[in-house]
N, C-alpha and C positions, 0 to 999 in steps of 0.2 A: 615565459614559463608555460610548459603544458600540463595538462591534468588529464588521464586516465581514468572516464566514469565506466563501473562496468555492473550490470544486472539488466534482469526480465524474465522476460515466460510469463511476466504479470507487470500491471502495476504497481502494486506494494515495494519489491524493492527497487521502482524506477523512484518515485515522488520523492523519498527523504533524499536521494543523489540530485535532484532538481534542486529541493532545496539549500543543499547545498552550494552545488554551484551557482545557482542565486549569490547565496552569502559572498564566495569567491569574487565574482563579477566586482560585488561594491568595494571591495579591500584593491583588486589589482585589477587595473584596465587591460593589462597585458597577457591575460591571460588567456590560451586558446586550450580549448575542450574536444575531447574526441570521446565517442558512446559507445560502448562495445554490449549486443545485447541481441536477443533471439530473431529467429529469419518469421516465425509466425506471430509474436506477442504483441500487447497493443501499446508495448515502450515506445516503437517508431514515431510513433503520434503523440506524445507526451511530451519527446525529446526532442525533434523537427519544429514542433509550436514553440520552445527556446531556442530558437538558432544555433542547436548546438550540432555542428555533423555528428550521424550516423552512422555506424555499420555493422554490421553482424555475423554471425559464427554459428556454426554446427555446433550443437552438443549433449549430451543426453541427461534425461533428468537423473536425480542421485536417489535412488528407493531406499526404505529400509528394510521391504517387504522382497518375499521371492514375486519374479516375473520375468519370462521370457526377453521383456526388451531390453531387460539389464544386457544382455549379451551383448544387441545393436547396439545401445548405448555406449559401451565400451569404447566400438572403433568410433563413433560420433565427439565422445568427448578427444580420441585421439584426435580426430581430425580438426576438432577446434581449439587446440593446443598450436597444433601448426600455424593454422589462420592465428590465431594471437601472438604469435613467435616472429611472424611476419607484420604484424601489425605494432608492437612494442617496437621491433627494429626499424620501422618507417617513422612510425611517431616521436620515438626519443622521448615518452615520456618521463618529465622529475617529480610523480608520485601515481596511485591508482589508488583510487578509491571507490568500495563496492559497500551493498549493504545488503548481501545474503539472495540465495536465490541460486539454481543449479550454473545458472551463464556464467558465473565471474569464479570457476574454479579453473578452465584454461587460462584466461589472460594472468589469476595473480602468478599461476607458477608460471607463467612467462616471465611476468617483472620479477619471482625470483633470480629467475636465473640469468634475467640483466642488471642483477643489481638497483631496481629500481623499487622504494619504498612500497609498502602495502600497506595501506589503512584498510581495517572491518568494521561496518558498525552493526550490531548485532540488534535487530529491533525488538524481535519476539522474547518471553519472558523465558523461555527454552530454547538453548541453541538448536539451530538448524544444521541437518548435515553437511550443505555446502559449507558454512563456516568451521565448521568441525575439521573438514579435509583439508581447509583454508588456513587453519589458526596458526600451524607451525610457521610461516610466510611471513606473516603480520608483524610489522613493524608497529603499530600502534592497531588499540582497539578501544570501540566507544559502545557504550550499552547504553540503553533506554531503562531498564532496571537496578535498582539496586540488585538483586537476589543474581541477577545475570553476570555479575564480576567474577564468581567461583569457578564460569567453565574456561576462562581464561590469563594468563599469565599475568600476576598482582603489577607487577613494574612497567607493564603497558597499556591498560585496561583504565578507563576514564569513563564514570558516568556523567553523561552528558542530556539524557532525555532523547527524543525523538525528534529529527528536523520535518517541519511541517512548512510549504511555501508561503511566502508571503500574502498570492494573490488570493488563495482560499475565505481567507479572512476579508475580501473586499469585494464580495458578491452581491446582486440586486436581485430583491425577492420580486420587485416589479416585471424586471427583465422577464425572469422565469416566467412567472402569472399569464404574459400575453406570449413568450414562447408555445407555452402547452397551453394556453386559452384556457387556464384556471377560470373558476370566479375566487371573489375577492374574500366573502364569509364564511367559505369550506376550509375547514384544516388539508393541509396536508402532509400527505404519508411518502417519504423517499428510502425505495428499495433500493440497495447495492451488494451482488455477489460480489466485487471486486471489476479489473480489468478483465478477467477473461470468462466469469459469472461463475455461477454456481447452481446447477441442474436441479438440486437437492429442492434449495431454496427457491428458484424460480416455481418450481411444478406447486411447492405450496403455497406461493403468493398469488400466484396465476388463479388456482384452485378458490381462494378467499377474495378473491376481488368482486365478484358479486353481492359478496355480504358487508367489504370493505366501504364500495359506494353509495352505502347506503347514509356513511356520517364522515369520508372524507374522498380526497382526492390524490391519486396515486400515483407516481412519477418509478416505475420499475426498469432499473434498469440490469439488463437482463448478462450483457457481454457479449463480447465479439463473435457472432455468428449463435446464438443459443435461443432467439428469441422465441418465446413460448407459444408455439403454437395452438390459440382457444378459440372457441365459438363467441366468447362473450365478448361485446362493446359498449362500451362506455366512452362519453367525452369526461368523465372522470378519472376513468383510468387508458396511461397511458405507456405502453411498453418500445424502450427506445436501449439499442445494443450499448452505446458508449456516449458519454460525455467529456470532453474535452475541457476547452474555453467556458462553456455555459454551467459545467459542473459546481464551479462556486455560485451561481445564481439561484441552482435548484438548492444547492445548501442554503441558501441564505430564506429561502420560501421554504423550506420545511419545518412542521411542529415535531417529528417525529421521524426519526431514522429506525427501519430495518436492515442489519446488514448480518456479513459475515464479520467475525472477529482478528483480522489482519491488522497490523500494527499502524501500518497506514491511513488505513481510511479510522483507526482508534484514533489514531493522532488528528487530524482533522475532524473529528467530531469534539475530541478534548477542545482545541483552540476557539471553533466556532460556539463551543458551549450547547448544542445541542441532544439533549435527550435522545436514550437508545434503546431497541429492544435489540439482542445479539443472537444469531443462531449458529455459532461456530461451528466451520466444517469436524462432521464426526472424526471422532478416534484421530485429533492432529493437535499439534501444538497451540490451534487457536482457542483451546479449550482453556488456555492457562492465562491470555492476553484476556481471556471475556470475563473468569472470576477474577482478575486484577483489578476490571470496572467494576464489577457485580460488588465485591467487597467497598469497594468507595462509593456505592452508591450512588453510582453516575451511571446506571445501565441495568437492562433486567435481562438476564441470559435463558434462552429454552434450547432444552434439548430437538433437534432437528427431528429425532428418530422418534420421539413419543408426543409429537404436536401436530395434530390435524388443524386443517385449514378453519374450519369453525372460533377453534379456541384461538388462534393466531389473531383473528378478528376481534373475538372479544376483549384480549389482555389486549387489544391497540385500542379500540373504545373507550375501555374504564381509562387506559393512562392519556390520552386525546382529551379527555375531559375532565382532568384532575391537576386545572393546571396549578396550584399549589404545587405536587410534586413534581410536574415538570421543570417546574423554576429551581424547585431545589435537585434535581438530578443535572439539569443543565448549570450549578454553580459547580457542582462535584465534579462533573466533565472539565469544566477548566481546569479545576485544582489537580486532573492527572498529567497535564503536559506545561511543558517547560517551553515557553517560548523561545528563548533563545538557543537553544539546541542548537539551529541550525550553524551561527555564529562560533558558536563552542566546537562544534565537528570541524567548519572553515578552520580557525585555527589550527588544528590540531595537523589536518591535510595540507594548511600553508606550512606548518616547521614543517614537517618532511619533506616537503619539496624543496624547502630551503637548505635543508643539509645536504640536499645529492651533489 
């Protein structure tokens, strides 16, 4: 049996197709994986650390906004149409499964037009446009939302939760500690833009680190090729582009996440139970994933646009040292994800491959 994983431009939608094919692995030994996914994202490296081959495609992001590179874009996404058209017909895949992100709108109208099943699974609480131009394709689709069922067809549409890897959950806060040469009675603080970072949020963590090191220790990880270039050092604070393997260790050492609001790295804070403040990227759909925690109480969300570096410091002080609510934000964090997700999407990606 083959499977057809297709996303990137980010991490967010590589991790829940990891997990997945994780799930796949345990059910069928026979099963061989092919990655279809960006020439610059840092999926390559996500997806090569599982054994799974790799390869990649032209194509251009889908805006909702006017911009000149919509134009480029156009022949990009044509030319990675081709390349999927060629790659579907070498692979023979008997299903594709994608989970949103501009990459995986050539390859699924490839496996339309071979006949070969399309699963979506939709993670953010707001469709994305790639699944939007995607939906008509879709042979089945799985949502992490309830509220998310309405933008697609009732008779295919399965909420299932978010799939989240196994190994996240089996991290050593030790490891980390002598990784970054922690000491042992400082809290720490873990920053994440995402896989490819976030400029926004970098320039203000950068900026607050002075005032940060003063009551913890700060693991900022910035994304591929962004790192913040400051005058200030610290062996407190320390600025590293990407984690891979070591990423569940620095989860497992942290009192306290700063991130962006992407479904991904939501779902791995859900699992691992830890406490969060969220800055979602401005005016984007991660504004709807951050009040999904904010409302359960498993997160405090600030606006990017109206938080200087000062107050950033202070709202991580007062919650660093109140660990009362930290206990209780991190019970809330688990109660928003579903562990078995990933199992529940396997499935759903085994029957269609099994009817081809």
């Amino acid at each position: 049996m083959r499977i057809l994983l297709a996303g990137g431009g980010s991490g967010g939608s590589t991790a829940p197709l990891l997990a997945v094919a994780e799930a796949l692995r345990k059910r069928r030994g026979d099963i061989g994986f092919l990655y279809i996914g960006s020439e610059t994202g840092p999926e390559r490296l996500l997806v090569e650390n599982m054994d799974i081959p790799f390869t990649s495609i032209k194509t251009g992001k889908l805006r909702r906004y006017w911009s000149w590179q919509n134009f480029v874009d156009v022949f990009r996404v044509g030319i990675g149409l081709v390349q999927s058209t060629r790659i579907v017909a070498g692979f023979r895949p008997h299903a594709l499964a994608t989970a949103g992100g501009f990459i995986c709108v050539p390859p699924a109208i490839a496996c339309a037009v071979f006949r070969v099943p399309v699963h979506i699974h939709q993670q953010d609480v707001e469709i994305g446009l790639a699944n939007k131009v995607i939906a008509p394709f879709a042979s089945r689709v799985t949502v992490t939302f309830e509220q998310s069922k309405s933008y697609f067809p009732r008779g295919k549409t399965v909420l299932t939760g978010n799939p989240v890897r196994a190994e996240i959950l089996e991290g050593d806060a030790e490891k980390a500690r002598v990784l970054f040469g922690f000491e042992q009675s400082i809290p720490t603080l873990l920053v994440t833009g995402g896989g490819t970072g976030a400029a926004g949020l970098n320039r203000l963590v950068a900026e607050a680190a002075p005032k940060l090191v003063e009551f913890c220790q700060v693991i900022h990880l910035c994304g591929k090729g962004k790192l913040n270039p400051t005058g200030f050092v610290s062996p407190r604070y320390r600025q590293i582009e990407f984690l891979v393997d070591e990423m569940k260790d620095a989860l497992a050492l942290a009192d306290l996440i700063v991130s962006r609001a992407g479904l991904s790295i939501l779902t791995e804070l859900g699992a691992s139970g830890k406490p969060s403040i969220l800055i979602p990227m401005p005016d984007s759909h991660q504004r709807h994933n951050a009040r999904a925690f904010e409302r359960a109480q498993a997160a405090i969300v600030l606006d990017e646009k109206n938080t200087a570096p000062a107050a950033l410091a202070t709202t991580i002080k007062e919650l660093l040292f109140d660990s009362a609510r930290l206990e209780d934000m991190s019970s809330k964090a688990r109660s928003m994800v579903r562990l078995d997700a990933a199992d529940r999407i396997a499935d759903e990606v085994l029957g269609l491959a099994l009817s081809r």
